[in-house]
C-alpha positions, 0 to 999 in steps of 0.5 A, a space after each residue: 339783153 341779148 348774147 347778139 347784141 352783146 357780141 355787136 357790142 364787143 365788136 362795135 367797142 373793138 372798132 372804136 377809140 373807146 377804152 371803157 364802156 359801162 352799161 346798165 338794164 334792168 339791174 344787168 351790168 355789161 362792162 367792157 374794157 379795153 387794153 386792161 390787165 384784168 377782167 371782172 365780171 360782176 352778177 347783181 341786182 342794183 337796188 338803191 344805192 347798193 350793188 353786191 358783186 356775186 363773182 370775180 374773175 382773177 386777174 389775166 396773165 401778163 401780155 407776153 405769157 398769153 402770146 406764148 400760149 397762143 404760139 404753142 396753142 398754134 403749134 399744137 393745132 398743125 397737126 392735121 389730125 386734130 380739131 379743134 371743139 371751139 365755143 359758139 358763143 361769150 359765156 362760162 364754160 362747164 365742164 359738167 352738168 352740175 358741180 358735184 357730177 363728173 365731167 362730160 369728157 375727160 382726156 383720152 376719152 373717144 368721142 362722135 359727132 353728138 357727144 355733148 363735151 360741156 356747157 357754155 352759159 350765156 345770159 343764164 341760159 345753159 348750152 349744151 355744146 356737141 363734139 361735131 366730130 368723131 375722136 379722142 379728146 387729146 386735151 381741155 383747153 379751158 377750167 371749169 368756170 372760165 369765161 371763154 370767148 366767140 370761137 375760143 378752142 375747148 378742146 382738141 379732138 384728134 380724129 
């Protein structure tokens, strides 16, 4: 499955009535919940009767916590002179290019345009994710191994 049509996936689900939606290819699991208080992600191979989860995603904040980080996500982000780096596409972030090796950016660290500042994987392929601007990375918006959605903010890069 591709990530466009997971993506056309969300959207679709998004639009609907529909609360839950499971669906099942060639051993890949995609399961979509809506108005839920936790996101599990589970990476397997179906065989038989057996499914072994490989990772699981904590439980979200309460409703109102995100609402105040988003607020003061918002606040931050007035300020003229900062971008904001945002993912291209649904994946994990990656703040370095192999566990045990440093992060490409750290804070306060200048970038250009052409700076790759993490990798966001998506359907086990890894994307190099590039700055687009030239600065100082001000703050990481996201841990490493978090899942991050379409157009979720990375990084604040203040010009």
């Amino acid at each position: 499955m591709r990530i466009q049509e997971v993506r056309e996936l969300i959207r679709l689900i998004d639009q609907s009535n529909i609360d839950e939606f499971e669906y099942e290819y060639e051993g890949a699991v995609v399961k979509i919940k809506k108005n839920s208080d936790s996101v599990v992600v589970n990476r397997g191979v179906v065989q038989a009767d057996t499914y072994q989860p490989v990772e699981q995603v904590a439980p979200i904040a309460e409703p109102i916590a995100v609402q105040q980080v988003v607020k003061e996500e918002v606040a931050k982000v007035d300020d003229a002179n900062l971008v904001k780096v945002t993912s291209p596409m649904v994946g994990t972030f990656y703040a370095s290019p192999t566990p045990d090796a440093d992060a490409y950016v750290s804070v306060g660290q200048k970038v250009s345009s052409n700076t790759v500042v993490c990798i966001v994987e998506a359907m086990k392929l890894f994307n190099e994710i590039e700055a687009e601007v030239d600065g100082e990375v001000v703050e990481i918006l996201v841990k490493d191994g978090q899942l991050v959605e379409y157009g979720q903010p990375l990084f604040l890069v203040k010009k």
